[in-house]
N, CA and C atoms of all chains as a GROMACS GRO file, in nm:
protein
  540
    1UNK      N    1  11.067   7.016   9.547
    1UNK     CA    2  10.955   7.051   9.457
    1UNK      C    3  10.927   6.934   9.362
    2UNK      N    4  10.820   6.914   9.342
    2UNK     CA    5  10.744   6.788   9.258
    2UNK      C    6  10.822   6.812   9.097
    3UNK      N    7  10.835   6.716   9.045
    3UNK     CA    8  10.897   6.664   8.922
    3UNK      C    9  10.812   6.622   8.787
    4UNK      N   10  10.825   6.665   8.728
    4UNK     CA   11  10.724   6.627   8.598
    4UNK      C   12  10.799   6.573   8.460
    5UNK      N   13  10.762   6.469   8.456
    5UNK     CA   14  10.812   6.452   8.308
    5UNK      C   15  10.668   6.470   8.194
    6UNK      N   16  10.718   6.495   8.077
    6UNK     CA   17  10.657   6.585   7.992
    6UNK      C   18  10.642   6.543   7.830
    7UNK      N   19  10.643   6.494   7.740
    7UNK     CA   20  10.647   6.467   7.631
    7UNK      C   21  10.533   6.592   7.520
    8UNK      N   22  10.591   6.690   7.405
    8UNK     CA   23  10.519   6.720   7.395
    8UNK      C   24  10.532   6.755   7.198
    9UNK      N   25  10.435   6.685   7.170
    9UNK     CA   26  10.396   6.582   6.992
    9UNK      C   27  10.383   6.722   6.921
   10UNK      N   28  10.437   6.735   6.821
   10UNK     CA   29  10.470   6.840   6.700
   10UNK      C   30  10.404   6.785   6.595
   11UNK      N   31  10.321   6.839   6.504
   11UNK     CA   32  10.260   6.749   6.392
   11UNK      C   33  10.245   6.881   6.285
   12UNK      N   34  10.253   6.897   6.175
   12UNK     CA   35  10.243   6.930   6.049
   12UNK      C   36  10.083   6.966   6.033
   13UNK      N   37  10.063   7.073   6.046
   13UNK     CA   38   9.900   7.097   6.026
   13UNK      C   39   9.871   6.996   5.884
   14UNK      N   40   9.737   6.951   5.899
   14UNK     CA   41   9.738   6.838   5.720
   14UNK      C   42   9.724   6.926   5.645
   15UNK      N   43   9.711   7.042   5.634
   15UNK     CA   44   9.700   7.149   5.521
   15UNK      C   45   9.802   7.196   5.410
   16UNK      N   46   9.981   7.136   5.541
   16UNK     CA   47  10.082   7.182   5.504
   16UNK      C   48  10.163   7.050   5.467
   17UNK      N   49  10.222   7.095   5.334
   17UNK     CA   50  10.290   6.984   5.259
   17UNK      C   51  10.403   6.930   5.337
   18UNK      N   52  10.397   6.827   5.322
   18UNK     CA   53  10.531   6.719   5.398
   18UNK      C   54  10.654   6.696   5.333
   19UNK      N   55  10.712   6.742   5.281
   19UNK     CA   56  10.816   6.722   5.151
   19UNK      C   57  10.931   6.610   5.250
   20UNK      N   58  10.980   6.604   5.332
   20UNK     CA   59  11.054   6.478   5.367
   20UNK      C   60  10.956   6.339   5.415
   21UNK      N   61  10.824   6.382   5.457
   21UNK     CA   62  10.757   6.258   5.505
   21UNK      C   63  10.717   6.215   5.361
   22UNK      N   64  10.706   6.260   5.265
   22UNK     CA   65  10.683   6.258   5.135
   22UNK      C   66  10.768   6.131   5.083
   23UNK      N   67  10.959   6.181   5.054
   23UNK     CA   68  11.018   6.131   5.056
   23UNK      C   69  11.031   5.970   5.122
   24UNK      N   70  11.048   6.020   5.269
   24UNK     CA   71  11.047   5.872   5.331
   24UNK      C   72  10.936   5.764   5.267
   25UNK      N   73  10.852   5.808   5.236
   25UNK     CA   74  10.732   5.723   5.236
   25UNK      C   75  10.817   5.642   5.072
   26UNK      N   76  10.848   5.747   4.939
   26UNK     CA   77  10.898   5.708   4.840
   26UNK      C   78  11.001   5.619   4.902
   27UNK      N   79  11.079   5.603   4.957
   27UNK     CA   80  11.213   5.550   5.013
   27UNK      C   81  11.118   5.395   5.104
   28UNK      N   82  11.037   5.411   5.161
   28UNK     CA   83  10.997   5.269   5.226
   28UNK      C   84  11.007   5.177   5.094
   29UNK      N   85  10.919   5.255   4.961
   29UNK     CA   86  10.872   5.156   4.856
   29UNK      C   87  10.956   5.125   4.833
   30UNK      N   88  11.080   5.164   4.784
   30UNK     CA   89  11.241   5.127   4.721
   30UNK      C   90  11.270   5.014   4.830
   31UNK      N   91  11.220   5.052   4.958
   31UNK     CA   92  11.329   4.922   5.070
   31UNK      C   93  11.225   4.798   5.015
   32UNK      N   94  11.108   4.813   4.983
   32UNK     CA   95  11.053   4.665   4.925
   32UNK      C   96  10.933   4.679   5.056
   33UNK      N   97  10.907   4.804   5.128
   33UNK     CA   98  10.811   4.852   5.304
   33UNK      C   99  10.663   4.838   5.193
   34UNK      N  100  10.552   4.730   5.161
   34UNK     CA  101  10.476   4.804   5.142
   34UNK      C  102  10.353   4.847   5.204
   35UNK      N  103  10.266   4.902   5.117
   35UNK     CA  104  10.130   4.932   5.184
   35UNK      C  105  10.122   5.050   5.278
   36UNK      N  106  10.216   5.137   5.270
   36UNK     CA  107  10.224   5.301   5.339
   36UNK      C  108  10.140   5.370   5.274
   37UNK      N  109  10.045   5.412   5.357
   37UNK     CA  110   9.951   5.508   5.305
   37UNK      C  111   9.988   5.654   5.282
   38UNK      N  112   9.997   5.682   5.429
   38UNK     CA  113  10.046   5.831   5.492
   38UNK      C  114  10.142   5.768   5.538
   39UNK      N  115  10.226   5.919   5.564
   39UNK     CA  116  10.371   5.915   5.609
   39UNK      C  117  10.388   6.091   5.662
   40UNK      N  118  10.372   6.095   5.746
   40UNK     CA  119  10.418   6.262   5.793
   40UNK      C  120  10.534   6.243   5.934
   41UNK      N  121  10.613   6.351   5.923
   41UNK     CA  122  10.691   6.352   6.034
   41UNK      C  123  10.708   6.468   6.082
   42UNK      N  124  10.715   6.429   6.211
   42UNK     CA  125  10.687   6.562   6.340
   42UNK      C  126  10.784   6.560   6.424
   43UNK      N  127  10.777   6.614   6.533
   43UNK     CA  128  10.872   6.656   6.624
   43UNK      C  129  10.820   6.573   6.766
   44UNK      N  130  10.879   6.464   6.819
   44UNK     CA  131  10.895   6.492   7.001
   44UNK      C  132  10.956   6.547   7.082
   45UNK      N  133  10.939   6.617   7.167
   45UNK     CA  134  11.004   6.697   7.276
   45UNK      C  135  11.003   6.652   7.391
   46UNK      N  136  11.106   6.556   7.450
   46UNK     CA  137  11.065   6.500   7.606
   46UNK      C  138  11.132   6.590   7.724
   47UNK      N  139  11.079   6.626   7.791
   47UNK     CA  140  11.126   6.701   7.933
   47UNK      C  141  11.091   6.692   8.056
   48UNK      N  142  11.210   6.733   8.128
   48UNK     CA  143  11.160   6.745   8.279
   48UNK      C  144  11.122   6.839   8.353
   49UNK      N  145  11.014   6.855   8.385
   49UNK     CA  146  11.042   7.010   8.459
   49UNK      C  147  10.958   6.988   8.604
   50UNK      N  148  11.061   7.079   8.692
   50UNK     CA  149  11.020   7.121   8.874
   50UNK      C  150  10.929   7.225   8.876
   51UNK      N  151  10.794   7.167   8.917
   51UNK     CA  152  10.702   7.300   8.955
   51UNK      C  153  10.660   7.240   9.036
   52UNK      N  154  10.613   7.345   9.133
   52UNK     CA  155  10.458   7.315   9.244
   52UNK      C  156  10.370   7.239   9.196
   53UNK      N  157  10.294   7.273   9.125
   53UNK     CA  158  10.163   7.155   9.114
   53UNK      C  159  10.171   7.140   8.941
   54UNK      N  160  10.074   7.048   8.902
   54UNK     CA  161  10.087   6.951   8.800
   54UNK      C  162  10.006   7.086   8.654
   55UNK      N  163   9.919   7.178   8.736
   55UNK     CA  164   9.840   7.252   8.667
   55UNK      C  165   9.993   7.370   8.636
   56UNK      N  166  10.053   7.418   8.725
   56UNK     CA  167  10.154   7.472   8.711
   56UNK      C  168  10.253   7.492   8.592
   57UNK      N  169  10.317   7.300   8.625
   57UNK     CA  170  10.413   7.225   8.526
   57UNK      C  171  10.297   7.282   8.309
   58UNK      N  172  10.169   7.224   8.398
   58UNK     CA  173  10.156   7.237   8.278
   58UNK      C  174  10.128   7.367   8.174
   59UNK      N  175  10.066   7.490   8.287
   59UNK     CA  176  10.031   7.602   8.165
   59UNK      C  177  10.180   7.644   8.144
   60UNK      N  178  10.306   7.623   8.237
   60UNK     CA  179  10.428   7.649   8.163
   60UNK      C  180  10.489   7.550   8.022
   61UNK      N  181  10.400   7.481   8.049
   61UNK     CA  182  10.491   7.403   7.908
   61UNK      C  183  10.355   7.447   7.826
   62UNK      N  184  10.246   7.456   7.826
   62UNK     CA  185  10.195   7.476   7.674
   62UNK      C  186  10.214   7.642   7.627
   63UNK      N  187  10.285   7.716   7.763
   63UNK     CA  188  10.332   7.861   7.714
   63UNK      C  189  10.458   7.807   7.598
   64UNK      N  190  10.566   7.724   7.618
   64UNK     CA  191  10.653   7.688   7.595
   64UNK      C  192  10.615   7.622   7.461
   65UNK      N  193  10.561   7.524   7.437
   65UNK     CA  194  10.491   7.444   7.292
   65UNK      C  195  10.420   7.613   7.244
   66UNK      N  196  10.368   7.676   7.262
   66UNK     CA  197  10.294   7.804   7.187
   66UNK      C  198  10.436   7.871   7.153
   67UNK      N  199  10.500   7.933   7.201
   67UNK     CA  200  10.622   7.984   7.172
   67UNK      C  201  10.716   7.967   7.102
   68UNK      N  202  10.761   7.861   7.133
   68UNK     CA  203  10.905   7.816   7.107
   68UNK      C  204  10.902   7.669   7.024
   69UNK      N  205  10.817   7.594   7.079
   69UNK     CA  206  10.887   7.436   7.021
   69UNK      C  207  10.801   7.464   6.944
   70UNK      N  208  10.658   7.479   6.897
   70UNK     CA  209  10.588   7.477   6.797
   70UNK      C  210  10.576   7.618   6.678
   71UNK      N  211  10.558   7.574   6.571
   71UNK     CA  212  10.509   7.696   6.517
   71UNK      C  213  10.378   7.693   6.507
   72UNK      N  214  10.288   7.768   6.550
   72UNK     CA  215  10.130   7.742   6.548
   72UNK      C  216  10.119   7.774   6.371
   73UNK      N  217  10.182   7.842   6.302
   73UNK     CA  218  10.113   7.889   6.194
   73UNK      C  219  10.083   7.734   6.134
   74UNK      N  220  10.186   7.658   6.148
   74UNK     CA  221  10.202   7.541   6.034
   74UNK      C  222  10.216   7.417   6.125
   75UNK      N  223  10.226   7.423   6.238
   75UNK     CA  224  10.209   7.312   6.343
   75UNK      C  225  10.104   7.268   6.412
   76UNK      N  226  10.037   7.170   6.466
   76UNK     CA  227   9.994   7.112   6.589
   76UNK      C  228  10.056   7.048   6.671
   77UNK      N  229  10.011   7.108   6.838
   77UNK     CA  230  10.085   6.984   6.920
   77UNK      C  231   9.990   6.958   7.011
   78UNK      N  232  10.054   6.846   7.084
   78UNK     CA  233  10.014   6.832   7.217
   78UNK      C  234  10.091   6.753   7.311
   79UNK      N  235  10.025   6.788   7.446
   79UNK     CA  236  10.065   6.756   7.567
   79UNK      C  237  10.046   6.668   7.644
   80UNK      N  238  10.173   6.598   7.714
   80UNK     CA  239  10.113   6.482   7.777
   80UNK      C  240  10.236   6.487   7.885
   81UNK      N  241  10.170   6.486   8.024
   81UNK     CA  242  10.234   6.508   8.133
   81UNK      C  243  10.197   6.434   8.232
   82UNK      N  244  10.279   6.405   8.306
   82UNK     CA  245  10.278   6.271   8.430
   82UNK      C  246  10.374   6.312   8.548
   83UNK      N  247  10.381   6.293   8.682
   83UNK     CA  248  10.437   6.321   8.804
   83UNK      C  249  10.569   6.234   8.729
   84UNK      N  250  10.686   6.264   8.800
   84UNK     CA  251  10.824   6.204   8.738
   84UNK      C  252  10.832   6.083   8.818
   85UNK      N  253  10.764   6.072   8.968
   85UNK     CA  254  10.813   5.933   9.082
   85UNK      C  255  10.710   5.877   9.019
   86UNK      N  256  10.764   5.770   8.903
   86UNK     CA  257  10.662   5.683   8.884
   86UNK      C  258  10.692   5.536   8.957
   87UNK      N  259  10.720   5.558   9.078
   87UNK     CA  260  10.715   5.397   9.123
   87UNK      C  261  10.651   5.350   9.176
   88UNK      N  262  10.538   5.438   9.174
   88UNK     CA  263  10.368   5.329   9.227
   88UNK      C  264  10.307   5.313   9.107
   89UNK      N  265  10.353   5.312   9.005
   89UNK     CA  266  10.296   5.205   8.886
   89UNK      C  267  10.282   5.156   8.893
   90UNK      N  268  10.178   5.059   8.834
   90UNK     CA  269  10.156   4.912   8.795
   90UNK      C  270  10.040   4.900   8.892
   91UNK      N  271   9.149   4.515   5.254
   91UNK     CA  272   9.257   4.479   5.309
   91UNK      C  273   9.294   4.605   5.446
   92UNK      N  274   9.285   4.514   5.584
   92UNK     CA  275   9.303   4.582   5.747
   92UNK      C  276   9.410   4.735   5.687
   93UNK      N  277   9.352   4.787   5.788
   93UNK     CA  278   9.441   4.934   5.797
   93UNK      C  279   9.497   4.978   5.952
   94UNK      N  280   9.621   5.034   5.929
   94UNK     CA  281   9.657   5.006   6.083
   94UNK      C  282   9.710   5.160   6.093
   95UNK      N  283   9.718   5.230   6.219
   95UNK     CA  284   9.739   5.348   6.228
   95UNK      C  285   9.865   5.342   6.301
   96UNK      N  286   9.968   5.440   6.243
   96UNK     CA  287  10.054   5.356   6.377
   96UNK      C  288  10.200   5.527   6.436
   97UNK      N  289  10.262   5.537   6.507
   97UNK     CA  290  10.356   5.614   6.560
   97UNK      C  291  10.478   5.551   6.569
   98UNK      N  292  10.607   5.601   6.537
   98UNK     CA  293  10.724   5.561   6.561
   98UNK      C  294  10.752   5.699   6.604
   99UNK      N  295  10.823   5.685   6.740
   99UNK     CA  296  10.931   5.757   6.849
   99UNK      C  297  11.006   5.762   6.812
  100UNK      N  298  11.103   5.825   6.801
  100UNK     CA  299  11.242   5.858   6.752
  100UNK      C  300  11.316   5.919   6.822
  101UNK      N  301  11.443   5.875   6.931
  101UNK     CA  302  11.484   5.991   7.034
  101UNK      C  303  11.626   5.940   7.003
  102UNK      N  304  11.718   6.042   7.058
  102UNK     CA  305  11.867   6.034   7.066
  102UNK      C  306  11.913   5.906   7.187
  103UNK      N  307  11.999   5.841   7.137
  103UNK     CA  308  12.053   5.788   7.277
  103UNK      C  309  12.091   5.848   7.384
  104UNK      N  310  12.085   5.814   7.498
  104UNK     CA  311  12.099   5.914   7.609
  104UNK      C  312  12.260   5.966   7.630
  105UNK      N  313  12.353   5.892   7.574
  105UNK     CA  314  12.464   5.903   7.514
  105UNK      C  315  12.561   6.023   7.445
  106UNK      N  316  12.417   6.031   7.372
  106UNK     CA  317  12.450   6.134   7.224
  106UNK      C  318  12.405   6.269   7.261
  107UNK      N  319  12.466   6.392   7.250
  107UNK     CA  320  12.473   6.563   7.248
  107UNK      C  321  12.344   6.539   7.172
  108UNK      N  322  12.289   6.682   7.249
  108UNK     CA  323  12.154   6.662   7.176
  108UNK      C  324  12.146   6.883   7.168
  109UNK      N  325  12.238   6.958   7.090
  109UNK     CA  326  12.248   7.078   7.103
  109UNK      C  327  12.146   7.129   7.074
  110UNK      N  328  12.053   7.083   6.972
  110UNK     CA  329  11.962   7.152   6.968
  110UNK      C  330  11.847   7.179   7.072
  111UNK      N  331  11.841   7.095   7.197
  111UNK     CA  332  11.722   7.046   7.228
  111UNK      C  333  11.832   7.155   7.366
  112UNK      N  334  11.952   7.157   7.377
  112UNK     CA  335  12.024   7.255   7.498
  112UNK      C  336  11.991   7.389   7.432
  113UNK      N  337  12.010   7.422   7.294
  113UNK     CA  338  11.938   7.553   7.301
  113UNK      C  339  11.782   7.589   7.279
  114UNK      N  340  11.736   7.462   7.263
  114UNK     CA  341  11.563   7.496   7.299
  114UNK      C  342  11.536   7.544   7.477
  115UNK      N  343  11.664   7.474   7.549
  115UNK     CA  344  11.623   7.465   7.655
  115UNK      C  345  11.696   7.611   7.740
  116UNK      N  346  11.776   7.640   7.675
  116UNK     CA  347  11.822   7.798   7.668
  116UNK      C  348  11.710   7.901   7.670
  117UNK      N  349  11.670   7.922   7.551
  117UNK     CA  350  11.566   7.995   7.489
  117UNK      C  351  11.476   7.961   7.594
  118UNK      N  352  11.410   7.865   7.651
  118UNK     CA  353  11.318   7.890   7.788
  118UNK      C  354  11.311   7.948   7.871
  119UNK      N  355  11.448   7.912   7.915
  119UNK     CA  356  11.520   8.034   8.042
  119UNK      C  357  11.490   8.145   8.034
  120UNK      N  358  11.517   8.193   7.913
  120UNK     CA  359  11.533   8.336   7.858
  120UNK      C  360  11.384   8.429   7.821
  121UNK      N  361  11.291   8.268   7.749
  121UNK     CA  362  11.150   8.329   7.771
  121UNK      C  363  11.081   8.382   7.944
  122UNK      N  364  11.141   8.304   7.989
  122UNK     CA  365  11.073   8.313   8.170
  122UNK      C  366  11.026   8.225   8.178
  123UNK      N  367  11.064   8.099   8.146
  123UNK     CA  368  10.986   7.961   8.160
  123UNK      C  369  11.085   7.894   8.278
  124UNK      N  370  11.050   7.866   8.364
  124UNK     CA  371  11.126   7.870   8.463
  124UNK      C  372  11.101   7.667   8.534
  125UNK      N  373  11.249   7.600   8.585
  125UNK     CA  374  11.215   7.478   8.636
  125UNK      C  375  11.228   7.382   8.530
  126UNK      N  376  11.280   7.408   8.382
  126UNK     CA  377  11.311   7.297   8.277
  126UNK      C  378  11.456   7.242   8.321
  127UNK      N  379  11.439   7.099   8.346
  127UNK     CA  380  11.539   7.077   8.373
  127UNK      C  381  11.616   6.951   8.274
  128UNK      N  382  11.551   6.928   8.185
  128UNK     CA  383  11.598   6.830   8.045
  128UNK      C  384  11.517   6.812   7.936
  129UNK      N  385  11.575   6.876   7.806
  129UNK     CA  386  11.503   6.852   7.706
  129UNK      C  387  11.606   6.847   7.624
  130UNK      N  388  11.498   6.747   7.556
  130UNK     CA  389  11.533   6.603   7.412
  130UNK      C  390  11.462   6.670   7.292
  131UNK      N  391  11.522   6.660   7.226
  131UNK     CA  392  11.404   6.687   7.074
  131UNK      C  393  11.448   6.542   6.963
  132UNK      N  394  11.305   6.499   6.991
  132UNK     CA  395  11.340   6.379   6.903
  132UNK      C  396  11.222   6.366   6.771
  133UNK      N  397  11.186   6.270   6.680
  133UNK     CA  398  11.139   6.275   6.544
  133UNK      C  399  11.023   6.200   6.618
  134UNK      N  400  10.862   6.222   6.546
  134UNK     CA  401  10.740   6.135   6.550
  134UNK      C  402  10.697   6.128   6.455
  135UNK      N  403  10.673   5.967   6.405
  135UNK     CA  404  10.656   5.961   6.251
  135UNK      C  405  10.489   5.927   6.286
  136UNK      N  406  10.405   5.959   6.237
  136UNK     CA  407  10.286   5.941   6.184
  136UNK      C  408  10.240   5.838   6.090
  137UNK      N  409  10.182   5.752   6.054
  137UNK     CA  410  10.203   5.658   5.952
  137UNK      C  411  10.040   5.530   5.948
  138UNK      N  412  10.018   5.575   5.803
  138UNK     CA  413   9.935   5.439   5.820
  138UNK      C  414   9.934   5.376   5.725
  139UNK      N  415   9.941   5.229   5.774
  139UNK     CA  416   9.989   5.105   5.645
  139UNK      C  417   9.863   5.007   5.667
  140UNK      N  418   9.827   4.961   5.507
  140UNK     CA  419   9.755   4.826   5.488
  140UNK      C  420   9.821   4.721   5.461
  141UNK      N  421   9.784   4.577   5.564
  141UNK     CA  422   9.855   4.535   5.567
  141UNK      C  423   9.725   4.376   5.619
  142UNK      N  424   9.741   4.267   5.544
  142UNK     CA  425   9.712   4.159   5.635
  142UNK      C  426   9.636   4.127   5.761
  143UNK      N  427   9.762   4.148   5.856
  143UNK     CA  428   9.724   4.132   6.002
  143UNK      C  429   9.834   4.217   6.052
  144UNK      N  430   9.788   4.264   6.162
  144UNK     CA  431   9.839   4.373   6.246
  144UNK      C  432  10.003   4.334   6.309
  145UNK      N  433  10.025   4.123   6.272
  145UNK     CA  434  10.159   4.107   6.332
  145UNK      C  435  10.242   4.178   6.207
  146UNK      N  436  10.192   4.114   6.061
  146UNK     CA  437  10.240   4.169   5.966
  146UNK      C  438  10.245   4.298   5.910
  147UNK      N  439  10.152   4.407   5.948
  147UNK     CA  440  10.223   4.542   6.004
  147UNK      C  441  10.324   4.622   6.061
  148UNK      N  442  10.337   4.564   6.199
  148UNK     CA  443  10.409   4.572   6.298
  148UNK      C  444  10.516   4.530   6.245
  149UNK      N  445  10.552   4.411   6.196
  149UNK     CA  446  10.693   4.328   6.126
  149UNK      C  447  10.823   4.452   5.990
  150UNK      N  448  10.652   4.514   5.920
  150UNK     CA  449  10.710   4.626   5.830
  150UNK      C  450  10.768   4.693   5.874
  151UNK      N  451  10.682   4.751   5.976
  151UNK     CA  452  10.694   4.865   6.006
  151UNK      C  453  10.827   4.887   6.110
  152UNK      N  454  10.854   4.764   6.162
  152UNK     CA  455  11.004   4.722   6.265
  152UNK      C  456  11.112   4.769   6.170
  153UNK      N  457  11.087   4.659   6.042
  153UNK     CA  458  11.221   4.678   5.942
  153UNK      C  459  11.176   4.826   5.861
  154UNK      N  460  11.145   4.914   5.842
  154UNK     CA  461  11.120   5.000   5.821
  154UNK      C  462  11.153   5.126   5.912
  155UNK      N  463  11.135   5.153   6.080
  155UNK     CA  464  11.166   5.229   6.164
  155UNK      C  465  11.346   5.152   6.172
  156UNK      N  466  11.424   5.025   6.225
  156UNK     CA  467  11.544   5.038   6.171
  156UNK      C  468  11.634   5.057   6.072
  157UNK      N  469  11.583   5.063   5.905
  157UNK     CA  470  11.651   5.100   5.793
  157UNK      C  471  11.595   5.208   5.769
  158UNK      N  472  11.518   5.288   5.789
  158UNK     CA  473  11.499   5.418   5.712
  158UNK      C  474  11.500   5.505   5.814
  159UNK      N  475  11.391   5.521   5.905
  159UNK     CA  476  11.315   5.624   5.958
  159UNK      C  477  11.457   5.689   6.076
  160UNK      N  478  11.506   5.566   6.169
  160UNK     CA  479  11.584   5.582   6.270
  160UNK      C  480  11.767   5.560   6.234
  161UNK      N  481  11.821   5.580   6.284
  161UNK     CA  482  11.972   5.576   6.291
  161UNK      C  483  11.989   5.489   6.423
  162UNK      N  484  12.021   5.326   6.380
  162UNK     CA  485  12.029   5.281   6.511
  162UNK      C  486  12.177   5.328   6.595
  163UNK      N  487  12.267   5.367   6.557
  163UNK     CA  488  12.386   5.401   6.579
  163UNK      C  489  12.378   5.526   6.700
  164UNK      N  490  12.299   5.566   6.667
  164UNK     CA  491  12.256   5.712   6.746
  164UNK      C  492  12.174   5.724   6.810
  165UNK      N  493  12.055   5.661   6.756
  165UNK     CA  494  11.917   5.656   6.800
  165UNK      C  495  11.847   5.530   6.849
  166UNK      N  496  11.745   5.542   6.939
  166UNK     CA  497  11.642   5.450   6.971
  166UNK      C  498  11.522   5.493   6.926
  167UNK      N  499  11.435   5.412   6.875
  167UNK     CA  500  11.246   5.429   6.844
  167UNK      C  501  11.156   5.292   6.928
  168UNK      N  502  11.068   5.341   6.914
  168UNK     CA  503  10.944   5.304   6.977
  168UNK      C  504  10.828   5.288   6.935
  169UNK      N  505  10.732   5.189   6.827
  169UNK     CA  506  10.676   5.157   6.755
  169UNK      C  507  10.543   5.151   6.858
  170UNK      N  508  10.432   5.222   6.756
  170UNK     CA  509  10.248   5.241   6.848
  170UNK      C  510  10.200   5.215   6.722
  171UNK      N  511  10.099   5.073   6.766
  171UNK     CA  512  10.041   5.059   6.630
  171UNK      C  513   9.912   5.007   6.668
  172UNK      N  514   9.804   5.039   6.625
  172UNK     CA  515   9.662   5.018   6.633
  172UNK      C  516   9.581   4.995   6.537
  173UNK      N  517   9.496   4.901   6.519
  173UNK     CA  518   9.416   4.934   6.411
  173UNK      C  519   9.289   5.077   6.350
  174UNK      N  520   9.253   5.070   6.221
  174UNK     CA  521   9.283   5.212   6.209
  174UNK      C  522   9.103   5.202   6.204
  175UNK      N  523   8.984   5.103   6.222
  175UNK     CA  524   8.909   5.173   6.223
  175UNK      C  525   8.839   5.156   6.378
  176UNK      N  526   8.833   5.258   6.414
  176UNK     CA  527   8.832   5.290   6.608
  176UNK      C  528   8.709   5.299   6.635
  177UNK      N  529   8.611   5.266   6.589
  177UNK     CA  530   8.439   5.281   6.551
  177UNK      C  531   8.431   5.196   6.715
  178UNK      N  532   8.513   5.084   6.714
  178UNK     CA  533   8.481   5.031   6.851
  178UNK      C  534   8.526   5.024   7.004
  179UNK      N  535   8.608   5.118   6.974
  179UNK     CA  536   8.683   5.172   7.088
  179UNK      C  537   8.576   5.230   7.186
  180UNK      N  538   8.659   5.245   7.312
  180UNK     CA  539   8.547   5.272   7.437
  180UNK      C  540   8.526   5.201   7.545
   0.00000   0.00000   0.00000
C-alpha cells in the first residue's frame, strides 16, 4: 500500500495571546537578536501514513489535525502531504 | 528598513523518545484513524525580523534558532526565510 509522508503546521489563531512566543521574542533582545517583530510558536507534526490513495491519506489526517493534534477553538493548521518514494525528485 | 518573513522547524533528533508524539499516535488508533505509522511532534516558530539584507537576517536568525529557540543537544531546526513584501510573487 502507497506511503505518505505528511507534515501538519499548528498556529495560534492571531486572536489568541502568545505568552511563550511573547517571551522568546523578550529573550532574542537580551541575546543582543535584533529587529523581531512577531514571534509566535506553533506546533509541527511530521508523519507517515499507509493508505490507498493520496485523497484517502489525506481526509484521514485532516480528521486527525480536527480532532486530536489541533484545537480548532484556539488553533489553525494545515496540511501538506507528498507520496513517501520520493526518488524521482529532482 | 527590508522586512523578512521567516519559519524555523524544530524537530527531535531521530535519536531522541519522542512520548508525546507515541501517545498522539495512540490516541489515533483509538480514534479509528487507521495506517499512522510515525509521528513526531515538533515546534514552528513564526517570525518576522527587520533587518538590512536578507543574508543579515538569515545570520540572526541562525544564531537565534541555535541559542534560544532550539536545543541543539536534542534537537535539529530548519530555517524558511523570505522577504516579507510578496506584492511580487507569481
Amino acid at each position: 500500500m502507497p506511503k505518505f509522508q505528511a507534515r501538519v503546521l499548528i498556529s495560534l489563531r492571531s486572536s489568541v495571546l502568545d505568552p511563550a512566543g511573547e517571551a522568546a521574542r523578550a529573550a532574542a533582545n537580551r541575546l543582543g537578536v535584533k529587529g523581531i517583530e512577531k514571534l509566535r510558536i506553533g506546533k509541527s507534526v511530521d508523519l507517515s501514513i499507509e493508505a490507498p490513495t493520496e485523497s484517502e491519506a489525506r481526509s484521514r489526517l485532516e480528521l486527525l489535525s480536527d480532532r486530536l493534534l489541533a484545537n480548532p477553538v484556539i488553533e489553525n493548521w494545515s496540511l501538506d502531504i507528498q507520496p513517501s518514494n520520493t526518488s524521482k525528485e529532482g
